[in-house]
C-alpha positions as CSV (number, residue, x, y, z in Angstrom):
1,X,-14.8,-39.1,13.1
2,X,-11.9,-36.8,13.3
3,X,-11.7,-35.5,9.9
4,X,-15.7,-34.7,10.2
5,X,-15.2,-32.5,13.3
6,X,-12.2,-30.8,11.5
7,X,-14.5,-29.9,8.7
8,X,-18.0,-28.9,10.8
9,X,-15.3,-27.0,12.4
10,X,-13.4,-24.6,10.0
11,X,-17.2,-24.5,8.5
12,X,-19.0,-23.0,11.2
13,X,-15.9,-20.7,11.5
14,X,-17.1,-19.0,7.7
15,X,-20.6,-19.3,8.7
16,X,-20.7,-17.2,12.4
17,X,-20.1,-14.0,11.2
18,X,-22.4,-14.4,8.2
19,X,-25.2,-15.0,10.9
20,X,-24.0,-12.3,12.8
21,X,-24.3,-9.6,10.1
22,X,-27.7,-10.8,9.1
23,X,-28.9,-9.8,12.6
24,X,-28.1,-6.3,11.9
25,X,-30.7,-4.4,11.4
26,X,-31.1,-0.6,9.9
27,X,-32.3,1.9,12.7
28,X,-35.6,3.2,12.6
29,X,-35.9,6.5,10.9
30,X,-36.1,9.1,13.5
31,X,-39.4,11.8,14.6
32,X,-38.9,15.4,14.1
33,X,-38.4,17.8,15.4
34,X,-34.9,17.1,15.9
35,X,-33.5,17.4,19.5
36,X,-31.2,20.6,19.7
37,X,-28.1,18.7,22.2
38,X,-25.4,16.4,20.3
39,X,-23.3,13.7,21.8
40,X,-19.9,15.0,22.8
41,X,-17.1,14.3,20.1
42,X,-14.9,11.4,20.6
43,X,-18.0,9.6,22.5
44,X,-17.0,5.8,23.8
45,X,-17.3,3.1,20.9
46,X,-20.0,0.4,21.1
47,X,-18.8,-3.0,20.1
48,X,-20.7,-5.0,22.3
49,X,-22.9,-7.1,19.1
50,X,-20.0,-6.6,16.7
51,X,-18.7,-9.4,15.0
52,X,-14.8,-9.6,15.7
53,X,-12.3,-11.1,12.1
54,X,-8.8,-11.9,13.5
55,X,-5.9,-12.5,11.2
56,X,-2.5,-13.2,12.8
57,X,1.1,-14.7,12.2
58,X,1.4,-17.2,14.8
59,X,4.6,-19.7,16.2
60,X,3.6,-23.3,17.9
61,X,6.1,-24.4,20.5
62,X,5.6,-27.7,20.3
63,X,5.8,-30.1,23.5
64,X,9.5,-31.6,23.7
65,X,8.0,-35.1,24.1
66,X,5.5,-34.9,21.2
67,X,7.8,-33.3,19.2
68,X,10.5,-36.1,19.7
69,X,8.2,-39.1,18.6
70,X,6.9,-37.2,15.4
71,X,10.8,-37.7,14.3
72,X,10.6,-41.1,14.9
73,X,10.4,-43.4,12.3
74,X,9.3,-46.0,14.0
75,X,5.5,-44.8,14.7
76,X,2.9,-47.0,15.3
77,X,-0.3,-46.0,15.0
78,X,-2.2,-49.7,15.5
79,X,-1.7,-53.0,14.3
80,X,2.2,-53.5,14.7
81,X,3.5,-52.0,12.1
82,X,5.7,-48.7,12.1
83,X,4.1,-45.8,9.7
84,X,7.3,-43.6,9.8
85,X,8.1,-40.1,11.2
86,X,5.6,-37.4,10.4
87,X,8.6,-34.6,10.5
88,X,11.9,-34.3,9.1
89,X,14.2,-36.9,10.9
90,X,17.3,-35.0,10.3
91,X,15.5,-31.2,11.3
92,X,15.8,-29.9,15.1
93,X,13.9,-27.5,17.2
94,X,9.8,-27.3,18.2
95,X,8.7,-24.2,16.7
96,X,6.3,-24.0,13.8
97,X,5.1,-21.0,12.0
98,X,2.1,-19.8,10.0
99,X,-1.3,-18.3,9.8
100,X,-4.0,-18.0,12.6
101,X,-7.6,-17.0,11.3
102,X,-10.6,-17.2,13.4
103,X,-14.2,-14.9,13.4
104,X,-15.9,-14.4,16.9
105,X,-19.3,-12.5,18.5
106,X,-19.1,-10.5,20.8
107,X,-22.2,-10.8,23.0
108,X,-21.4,-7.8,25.2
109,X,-18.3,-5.7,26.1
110,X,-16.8,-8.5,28.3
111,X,-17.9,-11.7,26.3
112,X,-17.5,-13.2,23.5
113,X,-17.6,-16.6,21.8
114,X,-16.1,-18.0,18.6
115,X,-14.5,-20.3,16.1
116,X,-10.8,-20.5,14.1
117,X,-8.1,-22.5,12.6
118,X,-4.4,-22.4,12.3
119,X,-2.3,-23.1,9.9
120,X,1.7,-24.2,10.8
121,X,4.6,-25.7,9.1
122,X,7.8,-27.0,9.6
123,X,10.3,-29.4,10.3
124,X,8.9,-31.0,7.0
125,X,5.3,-31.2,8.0
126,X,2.1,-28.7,7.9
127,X,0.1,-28.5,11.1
128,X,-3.9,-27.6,11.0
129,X,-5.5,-26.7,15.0
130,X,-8.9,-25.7,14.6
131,X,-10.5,-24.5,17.8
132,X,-13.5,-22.5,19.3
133,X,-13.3,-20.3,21.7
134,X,-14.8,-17.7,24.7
135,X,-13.1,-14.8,25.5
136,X,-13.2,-12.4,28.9
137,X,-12.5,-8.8,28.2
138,X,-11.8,-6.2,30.7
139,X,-13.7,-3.6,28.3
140,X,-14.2,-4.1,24.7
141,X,-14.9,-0.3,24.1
142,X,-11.7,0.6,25.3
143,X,-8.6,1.4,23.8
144,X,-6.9,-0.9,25.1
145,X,-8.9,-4.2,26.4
146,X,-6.3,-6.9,28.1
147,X,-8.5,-10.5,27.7
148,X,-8.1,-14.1,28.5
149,X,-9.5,-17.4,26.5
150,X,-10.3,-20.8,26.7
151,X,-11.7,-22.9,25.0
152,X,-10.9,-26.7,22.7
153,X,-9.6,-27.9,19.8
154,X,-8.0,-30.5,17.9
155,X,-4.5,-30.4,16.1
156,X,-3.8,-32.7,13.0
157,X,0.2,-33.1,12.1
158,X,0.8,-34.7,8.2
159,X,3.9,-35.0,7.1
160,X,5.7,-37.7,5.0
161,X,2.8,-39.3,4.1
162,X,1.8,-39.7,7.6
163,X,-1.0,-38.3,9.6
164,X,-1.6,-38.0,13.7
165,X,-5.1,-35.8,15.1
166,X,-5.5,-35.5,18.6
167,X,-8.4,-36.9,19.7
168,X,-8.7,-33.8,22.5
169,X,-7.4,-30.9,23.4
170,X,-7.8,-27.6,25.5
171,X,-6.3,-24.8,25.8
172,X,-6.3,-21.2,28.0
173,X,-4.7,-18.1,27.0
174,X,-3.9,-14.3,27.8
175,X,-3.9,-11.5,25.5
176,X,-4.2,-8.0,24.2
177,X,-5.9,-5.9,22.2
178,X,-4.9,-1.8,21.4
179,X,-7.3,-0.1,18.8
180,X,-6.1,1.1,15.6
181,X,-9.2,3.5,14.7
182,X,-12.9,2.4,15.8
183,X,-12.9,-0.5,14.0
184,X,-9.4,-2.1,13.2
185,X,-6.9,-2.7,16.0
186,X,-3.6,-4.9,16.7
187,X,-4.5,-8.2,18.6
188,X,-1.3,-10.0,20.6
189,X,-2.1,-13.6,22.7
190,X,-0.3,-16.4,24.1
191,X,-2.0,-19.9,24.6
192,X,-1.5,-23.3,26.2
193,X,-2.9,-26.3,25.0
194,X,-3.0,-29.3,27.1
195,X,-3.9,-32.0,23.6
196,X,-4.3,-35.9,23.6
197,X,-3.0,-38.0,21.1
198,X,-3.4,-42.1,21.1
199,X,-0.2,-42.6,19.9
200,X,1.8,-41.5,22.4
201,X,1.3,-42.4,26.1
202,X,1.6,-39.2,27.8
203,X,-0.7,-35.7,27.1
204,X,0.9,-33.1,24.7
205,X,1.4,-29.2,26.3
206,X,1.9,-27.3,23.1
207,X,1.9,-23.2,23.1
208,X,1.0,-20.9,20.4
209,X,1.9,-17.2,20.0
210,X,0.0,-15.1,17.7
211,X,0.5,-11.5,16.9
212,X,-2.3,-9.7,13.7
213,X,-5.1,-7.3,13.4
214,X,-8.9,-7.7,14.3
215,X,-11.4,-6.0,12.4
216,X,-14.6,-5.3,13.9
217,X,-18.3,-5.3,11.7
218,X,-21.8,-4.2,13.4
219,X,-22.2,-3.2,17.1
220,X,-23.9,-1.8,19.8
221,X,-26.2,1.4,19.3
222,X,-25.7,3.6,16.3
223,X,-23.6,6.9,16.4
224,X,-25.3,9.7,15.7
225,X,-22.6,12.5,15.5
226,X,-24.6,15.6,14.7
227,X,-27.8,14.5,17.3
228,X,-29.6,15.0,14.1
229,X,-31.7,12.0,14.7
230,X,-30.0,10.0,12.0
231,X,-27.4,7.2,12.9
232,X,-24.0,7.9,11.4
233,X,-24.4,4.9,8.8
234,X,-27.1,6.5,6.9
235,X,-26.5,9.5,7.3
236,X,-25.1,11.2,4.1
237,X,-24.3,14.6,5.8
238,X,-22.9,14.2,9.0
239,X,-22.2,17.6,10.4
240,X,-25.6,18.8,10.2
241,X,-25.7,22.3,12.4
242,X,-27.7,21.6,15.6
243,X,-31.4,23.2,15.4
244,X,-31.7,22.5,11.3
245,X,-34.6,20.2,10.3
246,X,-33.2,17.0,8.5
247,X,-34.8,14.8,5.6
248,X,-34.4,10.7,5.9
249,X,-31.0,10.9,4.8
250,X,-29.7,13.2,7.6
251,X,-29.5,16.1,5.2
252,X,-31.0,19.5,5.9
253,X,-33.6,21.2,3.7
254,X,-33.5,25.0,2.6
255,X,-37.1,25.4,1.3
256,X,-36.4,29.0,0.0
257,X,-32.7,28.2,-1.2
258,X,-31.3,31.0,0.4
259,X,-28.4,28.9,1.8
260,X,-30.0,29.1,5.5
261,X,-31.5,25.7,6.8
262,X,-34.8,25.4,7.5
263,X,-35.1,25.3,11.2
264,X,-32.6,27.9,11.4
265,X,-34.2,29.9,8.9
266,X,-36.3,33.7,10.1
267,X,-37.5,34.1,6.8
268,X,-38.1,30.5,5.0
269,X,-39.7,32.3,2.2
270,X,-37.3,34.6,1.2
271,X,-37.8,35.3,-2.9
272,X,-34.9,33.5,-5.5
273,X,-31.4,34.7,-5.5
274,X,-31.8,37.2,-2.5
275,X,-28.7,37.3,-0.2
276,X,-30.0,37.0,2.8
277,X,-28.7,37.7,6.8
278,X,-27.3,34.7,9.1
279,X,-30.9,34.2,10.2
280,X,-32.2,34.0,6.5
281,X,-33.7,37.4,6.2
282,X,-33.2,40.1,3.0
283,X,-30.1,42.6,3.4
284,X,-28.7,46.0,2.2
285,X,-25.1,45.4,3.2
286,X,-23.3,48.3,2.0
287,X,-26.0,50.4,2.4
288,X,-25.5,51.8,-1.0
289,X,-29.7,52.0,-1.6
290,X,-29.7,48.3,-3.8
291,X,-31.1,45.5,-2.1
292,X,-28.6,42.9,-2.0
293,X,-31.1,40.6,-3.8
294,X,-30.3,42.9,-6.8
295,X,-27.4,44.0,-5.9
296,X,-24.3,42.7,-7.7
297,X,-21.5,44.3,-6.1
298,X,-23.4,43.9,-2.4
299,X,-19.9,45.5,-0.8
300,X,-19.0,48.7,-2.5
301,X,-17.2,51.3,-0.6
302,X,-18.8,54.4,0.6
303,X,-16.5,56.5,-1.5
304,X,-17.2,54.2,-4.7
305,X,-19.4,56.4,-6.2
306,X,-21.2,56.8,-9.2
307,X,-22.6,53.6,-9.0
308,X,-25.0,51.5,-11.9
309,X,-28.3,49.9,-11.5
310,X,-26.6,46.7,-10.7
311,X,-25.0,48.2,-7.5
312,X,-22.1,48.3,-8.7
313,X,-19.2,51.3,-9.0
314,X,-19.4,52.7,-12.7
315,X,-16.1,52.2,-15.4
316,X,-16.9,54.5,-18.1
317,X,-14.0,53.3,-20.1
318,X,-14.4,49.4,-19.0
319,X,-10.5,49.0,-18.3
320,X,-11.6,47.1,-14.9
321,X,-10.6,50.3,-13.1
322,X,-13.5,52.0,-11.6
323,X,-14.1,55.5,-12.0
324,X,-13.3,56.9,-8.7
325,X,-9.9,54.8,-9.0
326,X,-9.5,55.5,-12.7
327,X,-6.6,58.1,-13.1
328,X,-6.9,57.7,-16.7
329,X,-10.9,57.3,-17.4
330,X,-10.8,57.5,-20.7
331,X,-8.3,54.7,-21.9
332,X,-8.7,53.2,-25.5
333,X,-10.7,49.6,-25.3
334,X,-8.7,46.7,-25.1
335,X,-5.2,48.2,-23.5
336,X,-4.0,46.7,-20.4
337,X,-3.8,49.2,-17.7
338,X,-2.0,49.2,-14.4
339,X,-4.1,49.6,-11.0
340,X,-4.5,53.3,-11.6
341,X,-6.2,52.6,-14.9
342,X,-3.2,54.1,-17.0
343,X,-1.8,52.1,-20.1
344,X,1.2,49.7,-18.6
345,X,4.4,48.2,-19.9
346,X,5.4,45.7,-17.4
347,X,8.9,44.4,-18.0
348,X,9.5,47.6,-19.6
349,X,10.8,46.6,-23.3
350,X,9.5,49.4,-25.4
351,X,6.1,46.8,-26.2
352,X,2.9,47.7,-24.2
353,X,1.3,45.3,-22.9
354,X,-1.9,44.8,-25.0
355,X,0.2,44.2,-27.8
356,X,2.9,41.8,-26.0
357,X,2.9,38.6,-26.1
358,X,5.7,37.8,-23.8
359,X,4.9,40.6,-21.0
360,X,7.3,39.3,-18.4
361,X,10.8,39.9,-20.6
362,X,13.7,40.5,-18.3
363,X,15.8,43.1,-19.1
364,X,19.0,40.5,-20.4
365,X,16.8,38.9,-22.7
366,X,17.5,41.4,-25.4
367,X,17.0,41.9,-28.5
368,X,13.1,41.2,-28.8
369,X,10.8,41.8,-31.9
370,X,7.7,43.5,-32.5
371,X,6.0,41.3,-30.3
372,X,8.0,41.6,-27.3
373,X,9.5,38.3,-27.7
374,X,13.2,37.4,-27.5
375,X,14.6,37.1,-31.0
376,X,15.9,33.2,-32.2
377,X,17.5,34.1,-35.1
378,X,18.3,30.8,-36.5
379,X,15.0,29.0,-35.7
380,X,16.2,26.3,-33.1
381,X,14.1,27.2,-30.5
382,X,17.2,28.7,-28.2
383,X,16.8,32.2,-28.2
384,X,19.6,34.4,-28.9
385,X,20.2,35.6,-25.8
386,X,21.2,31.9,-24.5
387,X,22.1,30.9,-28.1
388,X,26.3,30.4,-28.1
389,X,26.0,29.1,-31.7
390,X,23.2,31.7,-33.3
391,X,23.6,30.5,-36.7
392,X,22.8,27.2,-36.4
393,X,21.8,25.8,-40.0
394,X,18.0,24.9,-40.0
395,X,16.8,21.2,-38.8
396,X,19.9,20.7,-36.7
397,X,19.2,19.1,-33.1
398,X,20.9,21.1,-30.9
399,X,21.2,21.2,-27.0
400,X,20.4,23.9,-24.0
401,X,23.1,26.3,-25.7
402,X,21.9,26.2,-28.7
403,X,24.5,24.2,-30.2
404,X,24.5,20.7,-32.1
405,X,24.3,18.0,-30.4
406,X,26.0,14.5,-30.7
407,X,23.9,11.4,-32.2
408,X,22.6,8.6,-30.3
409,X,21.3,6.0,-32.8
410,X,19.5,3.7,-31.3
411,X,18.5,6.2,-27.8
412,X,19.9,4.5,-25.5
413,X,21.6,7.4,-23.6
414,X,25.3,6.7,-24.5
415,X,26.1,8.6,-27.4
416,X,27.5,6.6,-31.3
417,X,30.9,7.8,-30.4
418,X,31.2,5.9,-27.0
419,X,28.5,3.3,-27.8
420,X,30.4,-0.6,-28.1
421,X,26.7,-1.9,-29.4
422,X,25.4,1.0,-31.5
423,X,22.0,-1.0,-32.6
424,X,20.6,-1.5,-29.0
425,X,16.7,-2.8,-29.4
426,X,14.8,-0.5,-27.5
427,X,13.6,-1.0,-24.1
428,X,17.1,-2.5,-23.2
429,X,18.8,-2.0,-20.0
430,X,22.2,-1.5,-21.1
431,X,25.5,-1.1,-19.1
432,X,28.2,1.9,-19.4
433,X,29.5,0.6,-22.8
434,X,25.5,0.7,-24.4
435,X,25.4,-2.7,-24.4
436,X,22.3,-4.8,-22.9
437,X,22.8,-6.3,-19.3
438,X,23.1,-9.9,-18.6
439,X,19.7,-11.3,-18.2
440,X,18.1,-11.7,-14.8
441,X,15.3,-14.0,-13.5
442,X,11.8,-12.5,-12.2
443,X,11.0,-12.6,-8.7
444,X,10.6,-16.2,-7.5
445,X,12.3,-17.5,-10.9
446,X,15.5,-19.1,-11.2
447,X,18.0,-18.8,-13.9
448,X,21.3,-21.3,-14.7
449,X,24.5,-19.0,-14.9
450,X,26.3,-20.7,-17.6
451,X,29.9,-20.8,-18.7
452,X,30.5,-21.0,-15.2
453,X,33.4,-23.4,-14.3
454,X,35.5,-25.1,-11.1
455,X,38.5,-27.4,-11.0
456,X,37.3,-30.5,-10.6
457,X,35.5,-31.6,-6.9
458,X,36.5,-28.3,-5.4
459,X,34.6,-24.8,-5.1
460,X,37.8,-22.7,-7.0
461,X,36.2,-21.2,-9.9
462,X,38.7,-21.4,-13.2
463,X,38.9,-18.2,-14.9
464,X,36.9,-18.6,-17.9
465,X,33.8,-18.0,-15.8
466,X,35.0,-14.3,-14.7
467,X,33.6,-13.1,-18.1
468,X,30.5,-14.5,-17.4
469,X,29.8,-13.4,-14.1
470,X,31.2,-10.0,-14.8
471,X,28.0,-9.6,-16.4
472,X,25.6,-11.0,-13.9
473,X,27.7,-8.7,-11.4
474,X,26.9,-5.5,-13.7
475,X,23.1,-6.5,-13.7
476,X,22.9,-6.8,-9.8
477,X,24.4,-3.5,-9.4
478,X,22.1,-1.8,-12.0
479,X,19.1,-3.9,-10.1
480,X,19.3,-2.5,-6.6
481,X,17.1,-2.9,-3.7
482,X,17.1,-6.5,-4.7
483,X,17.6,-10.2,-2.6
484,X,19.7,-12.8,-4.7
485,X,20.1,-16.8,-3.8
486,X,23.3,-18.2,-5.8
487,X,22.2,-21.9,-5.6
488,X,25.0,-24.7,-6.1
489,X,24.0,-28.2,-7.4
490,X,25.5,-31.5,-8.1
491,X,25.2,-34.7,-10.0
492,X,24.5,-37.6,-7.6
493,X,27.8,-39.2,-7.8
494,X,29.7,-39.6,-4.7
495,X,28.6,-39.4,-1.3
496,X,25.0,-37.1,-0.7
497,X,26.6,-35.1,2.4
498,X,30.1,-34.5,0.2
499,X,27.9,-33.6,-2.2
500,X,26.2,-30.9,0.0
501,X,29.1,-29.6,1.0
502,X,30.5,-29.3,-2.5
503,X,27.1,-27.7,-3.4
504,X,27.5,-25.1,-0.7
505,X,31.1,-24.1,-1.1
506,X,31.0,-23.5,-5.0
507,X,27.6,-21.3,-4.5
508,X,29.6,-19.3,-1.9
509,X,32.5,-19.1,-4.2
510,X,29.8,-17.4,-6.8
511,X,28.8,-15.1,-3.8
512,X,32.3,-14.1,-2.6
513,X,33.4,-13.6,-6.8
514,X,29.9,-11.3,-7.3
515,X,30.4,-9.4,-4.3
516,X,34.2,-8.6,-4.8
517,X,33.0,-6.6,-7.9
518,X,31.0,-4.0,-5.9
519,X,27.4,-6.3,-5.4
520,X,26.6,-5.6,-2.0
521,X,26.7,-8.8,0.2
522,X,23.1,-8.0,1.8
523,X,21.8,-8.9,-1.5
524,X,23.2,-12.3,-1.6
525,X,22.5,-15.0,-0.3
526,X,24.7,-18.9,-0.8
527,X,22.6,-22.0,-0.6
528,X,24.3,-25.6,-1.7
529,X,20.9,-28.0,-2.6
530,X,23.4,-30.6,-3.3
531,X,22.2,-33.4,-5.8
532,X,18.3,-32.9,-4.5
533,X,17.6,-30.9,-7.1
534,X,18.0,-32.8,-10.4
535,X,17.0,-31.2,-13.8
536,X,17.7,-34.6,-15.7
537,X,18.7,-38.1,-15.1
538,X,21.5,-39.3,-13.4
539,X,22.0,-42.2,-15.3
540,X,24.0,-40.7,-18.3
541,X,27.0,-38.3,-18.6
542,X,25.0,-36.0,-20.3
543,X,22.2,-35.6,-17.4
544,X,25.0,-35.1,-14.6
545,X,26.2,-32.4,-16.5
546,X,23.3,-30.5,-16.7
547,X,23.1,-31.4,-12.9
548,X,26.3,-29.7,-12.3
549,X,25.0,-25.8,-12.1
550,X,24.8,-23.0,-10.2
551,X,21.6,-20.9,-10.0
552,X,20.5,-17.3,-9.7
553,X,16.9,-17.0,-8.1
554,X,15.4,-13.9,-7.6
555,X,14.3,-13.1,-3.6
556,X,12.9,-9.9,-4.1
């Protein structure tokens, strides 16, 4: 009966806001004329209707009592016979984290009802506390809206291959929420649960903290920024200038394309390609007799004069210098002229400028050709000026001087003459020398550091595995901004906690070795797994040798 309200449970929770969305309904296209007042900016939010997603991190501080009987081993859940601990004998504490999820509907700016789940773990079991809920809000629409809950639930611990679910539960709570934007905002609570469980005598009190983000869908009556008569959701253009007539889409019209809005508009039938006043209407504006509708140059000076058909001031000699600027009226086509309309040179080489093809030559970049170009006498792309070695033979690789340059066979950046592995594949991350790094796991990948070695049943490492680890060292340092476990392991011989200990020391040996050759000690961290972590049988020399490791996995 249990497991079926857990499941109608965390089911309605993925069908509520389904239902709620569906109730949404488009707004109904609005009359014209449209009304001339808009809605102040910044206007209060309306998220009374809204249907409210939560997503949270979340810590269960679990009731001492409770807590204290799911370690026990001795359980009994019916019948006589003990069932086991449902957490981690050997673990301490009450807290459990994980996820909190949950979808609710807010039936006005003070009420709201809904459903959720959580999902915890520790102390070597998983904890799953659906609930529903109602929720008191000072003000929804607010910024920030202080609320309080209640509401029931159920919470199911599994662990070990044991199972206990409340049979009740309910719980009351305080929270918070501030607003991110109109729609997303940062949601803090605290609950109490008062829970019953038949296996234990006494009622459970276990709190939860959660801390996420709630995102809010639908609402209360549609914006309508622009008081265009089109809510904010449809509308495609919503800063529509008050007074202008709007199609369905909240856009305005501009029947006569004259770039005035209809509505706004004097003249709403002004003729193609007319400029036009604010208030849509044909103008003259530089009064120089061409209507600005034929009018190409619509604001020429007074003293531009003569002026063309076009409206525009004549250039006899078409240099882009009008003639009543034009101190040199009758320049030859095609030569560049400065803003009097006289030939220019501009960096002053000797080359004018409608024959040079490098007009910006500064004066020390001398000699230059016929082009106006700096000279690069021998052809390596260095021009003499900058060219130390100017008679470089042709097809040499040279560098910034102009000079040749020393080979680098296989491009990995350190040049034949210092590289110690000269035929580096490409692609390779490679160490001062040129040669690759030591190999290094992927995030969440673990890698066996080999040739590593102790004297026997102690954590000293012997030093034939300083070569080794010289290399693992080099890669950290060339990987920064990384997190590193060094795992230690053992075979299963001997006693498990000696083991653990053995385990632990040796990895920290690794640590101390890596960082005392520059890896920083943030990026580390030592973790002995003892002999829980076989990668072959115990059973034969061979297997407890390849038990006997230490590990690199990659954190980050």
């Amino acid at each position: 009966m249990r497991m079926r309200v857990l499941l109608a449970t965390g089911a309605l929770a993925a069908i509520v806001p389904a239902l709620a969305a569906a109730q949404m309904r488009p707004a109904t296209p609005p009359a014209r004329p449209q009304p001339a007042a808009r809605p102040a900016v910044g206007a209060a939010a309306h998220r009374e209707g809204s249907v409210e997603l939560n997503f949270g991190l979340g810590t269960m501080v679990g009731d001492a009592l409770l807590f204290g009987l799911l370690h026990d081993p001795t359980i009994d859940r019916g019948g006589g016979t003990p069932t086991g601990p449902v957490m981690d004998p050997t673990s301490t504490g009450r807290l459990m984290p994980g996820l909190v999820v949950g979808a609710s509907y807010n039936l006005s700016p003070k009420l709201g009802v809904g459903l959720g789940t959580g999902l915890l773990s520790g102390r070597g079991a998983t904890a799953l506390s659906p609930f529903a809920s109602v929720t008191y809000t000072m003000d929804l629409n607010k910024k920030m809206s202080p609320f309080v809950s209640a509401g029931f639930g159920l919470t199911r611990f599994t662990g070990n291959g044991t199972t206990v679910t409340g049979q009740y539960g309910a719980f009351g709570g305080v929270g918070v929420r501030s607003m991110l934007g109109e729609n997303l905002a940062v949601r803090v609570e605290g609950r109490m649960a008062y829970e019953k469980y038949s296996e234990f005598p006494n009622a459970a009190f276990n709190s939860l903290v959660t801390a996420g983000l709630s995102y809010f869908m639908g609402g209360g009556p549609p914006r309508d920024t622009d008081a265009d008569g089109v809510p904010d959701k449809r509308d495609r253009c919503a800063s529509t200038p008050t007074g202008a007539t709007v199609d369905l889409r909240g856009c305005p019209s501009d029947t006569d394309r004259d770039g005035v809005y209809n509505g706004l508009d004097r003249c709403p039938n002004t003729p193609a390609d007319t400029p036009v006043t604010p208030d849509g209407c044909t103008r003259d504006t530089d009064n120089d007799g061409i209507a600005d509708n034929l009018d190409r140059c619509a604001n020429t000076p007074a003293n531009a004069r003569p002026i063309d058909a076009t409206g525009c001031p004549v250039d006899t000699d078409r240099d882009t210098v009008f003639d009543y600027l034009d101190r040199c009226p009758n320049t030859p086509a095609g030569v560049l002229v400065d803003a009097n309309g006289c030939p220019r040179d501009t960096d002053n080489d000797g080359v004018t400028d409608n024959l040079d093809r490098c007009p910006n030559t500064l004066p020390n970049m001398r000699p230059i050709d016929a082009t106006g170009c700096p000279v690069d006498t021998d052809r390596d792309a260095v021009f003499d000026y900058l060219d130390t070695c100017p008679n470089t033979a042709a097809g040499t690789q040279v560098n910034a001087n102009g000079c040749p340059v020393e080979r680098d066979a296989d491009s990995d950046g350190v040049i034949d003459a210092n590289d110690r592995c000269p035929n580096t594949p490409a692609g390779s991350r490679i160490d001062a020398t040129g040669c690759p790094l030591a190999p290094l796991p992927a995030v969440n990948a673990s890698l066996v550091i080999r040739n590593i070695s102790f004297r026997a049943g102690t954590s000293r490492l012997l030093p034939t595995s300083y070569a080794g680890l010289d290399r693992i060292a080099i890669a950290l340092i060339a990987t920064p901004d990384t997190r590193w476990e060094i795992g230690g392991h053992t075979d299963a011989t001997g006693v498990a906690a000696a083991n653990m200990r053995l385990s632990q020391a040796r990895a920290q040996a690794v640590l101390t070795y890596l960082t005392s050759k520059g890896v920083p000690a943030s990026a580390l961290t030592a973790v002995g797994y003892g002999s829980t972590r076989a990668v072959a049988p115990n059973t034969r020399a061979a297997g407890r040798a390849q038990n006997r490791r230490v590990e690199i996995k990659r954190l980050s």
